[in-house]
DOLO-975182 format. One record per atom (N, C-alpha, C, CB): residue number from 1; y, z, x. Coordinates in pm, whole numbers, padded with zeros to 5 digits. Atoms other than C-alpha are relative to their C-alpha. Glycine has a CB too. Example, Ala and Ser with C-alpha at 12.3 -4.5 7.8 and 13.67 -1.06 7.14 Angstrom:
<atoms>
{num 1, yy -00119, zz 00000, xx 00089}
{num 1, yy -00450, zz 00780, xx 01230}
{num 1, yy 00120, zz 00000, xx 00090}
{num 1, yy 00003, zz 00125, xx -00099}
{num 2, yy -00119, zz -00006, xx -00082}
{num 2, yy -00106, zz 00714, xx 01367}
{num 2, yy 00109, zz 00073, xx -00077}
{num 2, yy 00046, zz -00142, xx 00041}
</atoms>
This chain:
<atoms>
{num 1, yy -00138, zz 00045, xx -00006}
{num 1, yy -04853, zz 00260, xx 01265}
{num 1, yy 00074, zz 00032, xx -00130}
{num 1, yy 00004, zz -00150, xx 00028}
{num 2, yy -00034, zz -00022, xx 00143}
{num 2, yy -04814, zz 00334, xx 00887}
{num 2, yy 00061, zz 00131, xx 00012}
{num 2, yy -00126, zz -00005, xx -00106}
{num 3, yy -00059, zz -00115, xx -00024}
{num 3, yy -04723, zz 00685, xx 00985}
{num 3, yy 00141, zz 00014, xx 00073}
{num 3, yy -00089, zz 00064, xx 00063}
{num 4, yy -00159, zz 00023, xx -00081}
{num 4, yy -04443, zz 00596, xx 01220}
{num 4, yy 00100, zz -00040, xx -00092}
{num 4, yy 00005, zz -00123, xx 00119}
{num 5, yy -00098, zz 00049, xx 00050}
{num 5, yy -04281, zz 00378, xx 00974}
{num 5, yy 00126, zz 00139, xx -00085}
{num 5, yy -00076, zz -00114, xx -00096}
{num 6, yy -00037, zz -00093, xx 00064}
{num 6, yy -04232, zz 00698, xx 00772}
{num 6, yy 00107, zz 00068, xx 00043}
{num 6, yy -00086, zz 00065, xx -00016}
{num 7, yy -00096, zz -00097, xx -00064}
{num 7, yy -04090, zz 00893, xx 01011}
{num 7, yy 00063, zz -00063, xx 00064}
{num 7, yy -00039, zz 00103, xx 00073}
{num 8, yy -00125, zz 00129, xx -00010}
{num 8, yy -03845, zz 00608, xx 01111}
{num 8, yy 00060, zz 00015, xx -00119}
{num 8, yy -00050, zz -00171, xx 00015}
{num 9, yy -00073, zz 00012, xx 00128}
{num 9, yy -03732, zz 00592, xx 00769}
{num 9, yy 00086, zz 00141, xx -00004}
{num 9, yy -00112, zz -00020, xx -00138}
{num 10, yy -00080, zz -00121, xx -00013}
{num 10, yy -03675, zz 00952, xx 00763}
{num 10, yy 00063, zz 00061, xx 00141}
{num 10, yy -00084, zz 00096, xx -00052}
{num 11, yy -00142, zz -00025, xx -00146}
{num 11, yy -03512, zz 00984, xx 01108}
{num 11, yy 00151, zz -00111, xx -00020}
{num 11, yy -00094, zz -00072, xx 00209}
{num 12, yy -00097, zz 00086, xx 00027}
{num 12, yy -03283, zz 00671, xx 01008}
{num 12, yy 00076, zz 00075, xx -00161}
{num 12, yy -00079, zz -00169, xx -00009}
{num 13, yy -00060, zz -00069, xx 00090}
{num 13, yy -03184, zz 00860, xx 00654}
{num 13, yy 00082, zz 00131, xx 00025}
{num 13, yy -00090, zz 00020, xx -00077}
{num 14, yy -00054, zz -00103, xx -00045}
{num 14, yy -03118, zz 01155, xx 00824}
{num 14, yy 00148, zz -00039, xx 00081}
{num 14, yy -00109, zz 00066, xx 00083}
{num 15, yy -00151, zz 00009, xx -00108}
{num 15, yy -02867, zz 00998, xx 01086}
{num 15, yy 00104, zz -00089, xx -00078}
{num 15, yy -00032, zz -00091, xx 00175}
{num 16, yy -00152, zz 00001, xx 00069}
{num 16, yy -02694, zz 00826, xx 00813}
{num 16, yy 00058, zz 00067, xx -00113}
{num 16, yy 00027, zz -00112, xx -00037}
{num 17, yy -00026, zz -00113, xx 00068}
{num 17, yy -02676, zz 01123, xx 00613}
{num 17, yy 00157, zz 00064, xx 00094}
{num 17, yy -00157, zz 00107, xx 00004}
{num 18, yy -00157, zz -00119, xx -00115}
{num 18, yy -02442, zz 01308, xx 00895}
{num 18, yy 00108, zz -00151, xx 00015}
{num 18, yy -00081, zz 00090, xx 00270}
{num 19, yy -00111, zz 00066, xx -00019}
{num 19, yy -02286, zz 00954, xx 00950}
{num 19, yy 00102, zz -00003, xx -00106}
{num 19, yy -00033, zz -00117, xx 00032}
{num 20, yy -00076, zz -00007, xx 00108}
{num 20, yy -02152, zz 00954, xx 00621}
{num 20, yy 00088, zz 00083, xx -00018}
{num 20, yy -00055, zz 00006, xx -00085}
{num 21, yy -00051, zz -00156, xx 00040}
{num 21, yy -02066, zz 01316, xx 00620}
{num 21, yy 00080, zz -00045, xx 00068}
{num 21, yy -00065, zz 00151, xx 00028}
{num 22, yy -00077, zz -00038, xx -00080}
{num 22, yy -01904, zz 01280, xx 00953}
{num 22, yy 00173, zz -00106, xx -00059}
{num 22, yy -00086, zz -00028, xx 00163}
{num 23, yy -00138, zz 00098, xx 00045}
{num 23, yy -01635, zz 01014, xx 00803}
{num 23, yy 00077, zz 00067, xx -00119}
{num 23, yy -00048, zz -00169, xx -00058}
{num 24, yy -00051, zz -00068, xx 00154}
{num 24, yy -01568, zz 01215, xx 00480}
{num 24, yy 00066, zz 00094, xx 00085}
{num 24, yy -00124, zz 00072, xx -00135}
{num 25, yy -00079, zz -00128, xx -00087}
{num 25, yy -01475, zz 01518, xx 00741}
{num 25, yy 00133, zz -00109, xx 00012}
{num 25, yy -00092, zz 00069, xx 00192}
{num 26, yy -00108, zz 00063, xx -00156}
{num 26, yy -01246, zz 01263, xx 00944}
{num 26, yy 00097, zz -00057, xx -00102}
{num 26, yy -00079, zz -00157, xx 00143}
{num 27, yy -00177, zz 00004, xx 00077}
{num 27, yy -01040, zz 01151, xx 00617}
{num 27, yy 00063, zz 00102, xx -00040}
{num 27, yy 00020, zz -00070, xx -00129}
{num 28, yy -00050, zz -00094, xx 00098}
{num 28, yy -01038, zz 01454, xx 00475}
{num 28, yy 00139, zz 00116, xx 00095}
{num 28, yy -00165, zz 00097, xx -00064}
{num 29, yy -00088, zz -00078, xx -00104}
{num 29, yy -00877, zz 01568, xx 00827}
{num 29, yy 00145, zz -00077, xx 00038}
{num 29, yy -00092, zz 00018, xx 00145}
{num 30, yy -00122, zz 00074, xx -00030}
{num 30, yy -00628, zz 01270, xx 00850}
{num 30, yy 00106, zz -00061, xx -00157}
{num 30, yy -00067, zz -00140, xx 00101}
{num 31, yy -00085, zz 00107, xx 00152}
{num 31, yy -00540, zz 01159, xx 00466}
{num 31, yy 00034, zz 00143, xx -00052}
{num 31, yy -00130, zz -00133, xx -00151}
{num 32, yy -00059, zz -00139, xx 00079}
{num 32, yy -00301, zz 01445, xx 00349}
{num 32, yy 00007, zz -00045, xx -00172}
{num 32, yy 00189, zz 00047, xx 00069}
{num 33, yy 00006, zz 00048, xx 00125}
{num 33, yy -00286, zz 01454, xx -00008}
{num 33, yy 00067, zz 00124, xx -00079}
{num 33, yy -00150, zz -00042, xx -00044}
{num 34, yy -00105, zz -00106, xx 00035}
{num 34, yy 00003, zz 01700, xx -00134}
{num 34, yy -00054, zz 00028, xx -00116}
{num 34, yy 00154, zz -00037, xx -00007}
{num 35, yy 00088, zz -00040, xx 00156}
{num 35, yy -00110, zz 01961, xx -00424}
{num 35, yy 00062, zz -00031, xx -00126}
{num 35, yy -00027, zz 00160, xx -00022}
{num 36, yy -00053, zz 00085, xx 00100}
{num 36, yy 00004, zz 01873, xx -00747}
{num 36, yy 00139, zz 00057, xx -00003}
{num 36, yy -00080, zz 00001, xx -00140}
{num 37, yy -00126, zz -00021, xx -00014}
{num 37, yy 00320, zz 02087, xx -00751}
{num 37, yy 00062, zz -00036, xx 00075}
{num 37, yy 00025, zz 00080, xx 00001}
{num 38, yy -00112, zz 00069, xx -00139}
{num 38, yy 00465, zz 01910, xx -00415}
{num 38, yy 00006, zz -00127, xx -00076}
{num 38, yy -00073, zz -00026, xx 00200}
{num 39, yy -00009, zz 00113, xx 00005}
{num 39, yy 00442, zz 01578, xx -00611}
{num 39, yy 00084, zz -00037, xx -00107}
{num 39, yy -00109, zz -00047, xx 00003}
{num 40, yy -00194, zz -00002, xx 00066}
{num 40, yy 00770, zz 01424, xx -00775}
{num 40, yy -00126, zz -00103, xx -00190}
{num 40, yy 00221, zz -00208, xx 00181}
{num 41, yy 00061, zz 00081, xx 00149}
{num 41, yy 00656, zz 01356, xx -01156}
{num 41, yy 00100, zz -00065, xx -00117}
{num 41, yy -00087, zz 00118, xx -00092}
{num 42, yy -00058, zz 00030, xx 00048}
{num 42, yy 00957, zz 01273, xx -01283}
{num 42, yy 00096, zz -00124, xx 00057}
{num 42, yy 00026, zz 00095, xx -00032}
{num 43, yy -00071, zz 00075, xx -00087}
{num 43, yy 01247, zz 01047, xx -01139}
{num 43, yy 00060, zz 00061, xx 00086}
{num 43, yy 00077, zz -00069, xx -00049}
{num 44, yy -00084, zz -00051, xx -00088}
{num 44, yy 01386, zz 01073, xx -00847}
{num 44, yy 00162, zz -00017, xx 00073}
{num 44, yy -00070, zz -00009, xx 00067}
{num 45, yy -00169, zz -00033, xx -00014}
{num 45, yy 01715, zz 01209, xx -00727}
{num 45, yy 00009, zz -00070, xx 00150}
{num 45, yy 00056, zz 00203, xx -00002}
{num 46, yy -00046, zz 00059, xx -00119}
{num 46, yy 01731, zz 00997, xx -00378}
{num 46, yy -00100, zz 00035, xx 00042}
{num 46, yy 00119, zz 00027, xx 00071}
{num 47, yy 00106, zz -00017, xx -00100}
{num 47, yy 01504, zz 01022, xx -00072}
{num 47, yy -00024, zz 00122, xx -00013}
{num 47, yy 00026, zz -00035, xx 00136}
{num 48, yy 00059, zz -00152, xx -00020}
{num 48, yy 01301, zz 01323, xx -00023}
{num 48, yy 00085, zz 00079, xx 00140}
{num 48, yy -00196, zz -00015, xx 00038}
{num 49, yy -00088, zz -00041, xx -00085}
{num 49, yy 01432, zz 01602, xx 00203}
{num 49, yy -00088, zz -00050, xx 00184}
{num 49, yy 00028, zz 00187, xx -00046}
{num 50, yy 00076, zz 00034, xx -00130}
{num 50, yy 01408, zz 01453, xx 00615}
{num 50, yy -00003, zz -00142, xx -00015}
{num 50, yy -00152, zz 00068, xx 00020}
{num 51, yy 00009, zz 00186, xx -00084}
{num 51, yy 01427, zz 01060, xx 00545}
{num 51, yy 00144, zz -00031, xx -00010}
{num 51, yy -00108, zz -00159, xx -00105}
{num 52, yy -00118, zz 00072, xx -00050}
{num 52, yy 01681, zz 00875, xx 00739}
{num 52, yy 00121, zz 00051, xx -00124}
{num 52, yy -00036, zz -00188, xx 00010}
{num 53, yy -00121, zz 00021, xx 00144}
{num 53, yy 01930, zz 00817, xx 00378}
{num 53, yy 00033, zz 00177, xx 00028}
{num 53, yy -00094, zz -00060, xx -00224}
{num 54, yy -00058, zz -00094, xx 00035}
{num 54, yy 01952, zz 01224, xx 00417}
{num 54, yy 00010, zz 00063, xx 00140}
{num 54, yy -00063, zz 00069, xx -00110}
{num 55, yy -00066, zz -00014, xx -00125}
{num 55, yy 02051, zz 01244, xx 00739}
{num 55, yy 00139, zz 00042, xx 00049}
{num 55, yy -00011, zz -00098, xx 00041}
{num 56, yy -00163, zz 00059, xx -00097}
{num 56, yy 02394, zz 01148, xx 00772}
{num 56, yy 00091, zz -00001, xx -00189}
{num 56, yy -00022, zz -00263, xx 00126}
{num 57, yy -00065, zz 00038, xx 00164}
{num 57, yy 02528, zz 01249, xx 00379}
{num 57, yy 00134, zz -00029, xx 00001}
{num 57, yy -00007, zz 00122, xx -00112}
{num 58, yy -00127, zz 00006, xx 00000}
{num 58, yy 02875, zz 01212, xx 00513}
{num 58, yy 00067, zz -00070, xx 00064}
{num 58, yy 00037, zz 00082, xx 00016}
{num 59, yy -00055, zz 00108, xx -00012}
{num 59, yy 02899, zz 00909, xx 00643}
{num 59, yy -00044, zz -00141, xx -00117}
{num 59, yy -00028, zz -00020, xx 00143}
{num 60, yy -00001, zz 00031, xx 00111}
{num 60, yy 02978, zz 00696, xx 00370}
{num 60, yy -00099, zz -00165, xx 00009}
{num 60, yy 00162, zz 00009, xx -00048}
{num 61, yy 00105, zz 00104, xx -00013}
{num 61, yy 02768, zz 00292, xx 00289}
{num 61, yy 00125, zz -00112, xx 00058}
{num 61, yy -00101, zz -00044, xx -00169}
{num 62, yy -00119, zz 00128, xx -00057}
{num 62, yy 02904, zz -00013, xx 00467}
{num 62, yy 00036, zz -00092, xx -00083}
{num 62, yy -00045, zz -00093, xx 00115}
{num 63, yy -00037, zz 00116, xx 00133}
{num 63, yy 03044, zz -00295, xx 00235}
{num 63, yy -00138, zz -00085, xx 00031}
{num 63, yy 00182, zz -00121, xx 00020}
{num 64, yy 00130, zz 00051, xx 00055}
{num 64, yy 02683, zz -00454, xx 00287}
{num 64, yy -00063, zz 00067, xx -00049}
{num 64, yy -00076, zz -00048, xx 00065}
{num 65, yy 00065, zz -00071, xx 00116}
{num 65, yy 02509, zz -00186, xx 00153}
{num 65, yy 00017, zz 00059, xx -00093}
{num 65, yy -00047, zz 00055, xx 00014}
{num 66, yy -00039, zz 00010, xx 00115}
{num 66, yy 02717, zz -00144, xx -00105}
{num 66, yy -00042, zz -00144, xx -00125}
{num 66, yy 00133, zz 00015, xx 00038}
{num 67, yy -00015, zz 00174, xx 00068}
{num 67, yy 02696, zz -00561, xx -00202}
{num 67, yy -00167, zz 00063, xx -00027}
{num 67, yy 00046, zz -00203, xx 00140}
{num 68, yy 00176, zz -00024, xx -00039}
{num 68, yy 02249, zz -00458, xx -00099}
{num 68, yy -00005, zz 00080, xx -00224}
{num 68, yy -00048, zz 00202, xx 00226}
{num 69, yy 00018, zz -00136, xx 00117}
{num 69, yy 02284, zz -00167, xx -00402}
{num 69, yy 00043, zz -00062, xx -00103}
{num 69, yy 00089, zz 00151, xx 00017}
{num 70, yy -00070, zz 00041, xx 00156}
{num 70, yy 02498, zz -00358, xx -00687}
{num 70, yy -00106, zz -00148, xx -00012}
{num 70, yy 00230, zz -00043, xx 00004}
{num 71, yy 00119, zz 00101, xx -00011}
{num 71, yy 02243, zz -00686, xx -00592}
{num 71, yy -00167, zz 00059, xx -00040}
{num 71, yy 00003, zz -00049, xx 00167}
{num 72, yy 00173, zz -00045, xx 00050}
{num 72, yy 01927, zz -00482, xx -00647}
{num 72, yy 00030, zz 00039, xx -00129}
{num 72, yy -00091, zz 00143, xx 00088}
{num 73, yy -00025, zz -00041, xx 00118}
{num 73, yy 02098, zz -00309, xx -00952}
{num 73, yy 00036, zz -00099, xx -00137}
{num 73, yy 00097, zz 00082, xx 00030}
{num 74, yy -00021, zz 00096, xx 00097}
{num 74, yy 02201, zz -00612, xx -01121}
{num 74, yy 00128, zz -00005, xx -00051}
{num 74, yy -00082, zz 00015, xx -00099}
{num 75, yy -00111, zz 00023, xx 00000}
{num 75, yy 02585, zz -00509, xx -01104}
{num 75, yy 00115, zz -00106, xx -00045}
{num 75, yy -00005, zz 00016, xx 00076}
{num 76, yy -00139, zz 00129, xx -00037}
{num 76, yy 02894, zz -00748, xx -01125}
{num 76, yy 00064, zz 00041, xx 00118}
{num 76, yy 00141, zz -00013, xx -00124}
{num 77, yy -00057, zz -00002, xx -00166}
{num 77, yy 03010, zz -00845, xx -00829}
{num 77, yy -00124, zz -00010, xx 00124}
{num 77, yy 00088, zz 00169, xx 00029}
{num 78, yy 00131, zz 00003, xx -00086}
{num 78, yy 02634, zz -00862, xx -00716}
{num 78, yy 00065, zz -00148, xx 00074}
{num 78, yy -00183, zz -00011, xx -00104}
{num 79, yy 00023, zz 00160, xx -00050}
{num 79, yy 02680, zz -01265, xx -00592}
{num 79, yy 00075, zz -00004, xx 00120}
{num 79, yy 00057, zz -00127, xx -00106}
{num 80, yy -00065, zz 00053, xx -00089}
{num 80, yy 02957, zz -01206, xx -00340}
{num 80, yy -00065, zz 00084, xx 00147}
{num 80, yy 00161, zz 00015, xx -00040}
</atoms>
């Protein structure tokens, strides 16, 4: 029976050898991870190009998200 255990051990190492692998494949296929030149290192100038905010550059902010913007900024005139 001493012989079996062995080769249990090494049939169970083996299958979580590939299990491991197989999960490293499966982020490496779903977690994008932009190369270093796509990534913003400085500040940024507004939303990236494609979200919502750059949609619609020519319709102007409503008087709440104007009050939203001078309230996060710390403005005067934030309170009303």
């Amino acid at each position: 029976m001493a012989g079996n255990a062995g080769g249990m051990r090494l049939a169970l190492a083996r299958y979580l050898r590939s299990f491991v692998s197989s999960f490293i494949a499966f982020g490496q296929i779903w977690v994008y991870i932009p190369p270093v030149d796509e990534r913003r290192t400085g500040p940024a100038e507004g939303p990236p190009p494609g979200h919502p905010e750059r949609l619609c550059p020519e319709i102007p902010l409503s008087a709440a998200e104007l009050a939203w913007g001078r309230q996060l900024l710390g403005t005067p005139g934030a309170e009303s």
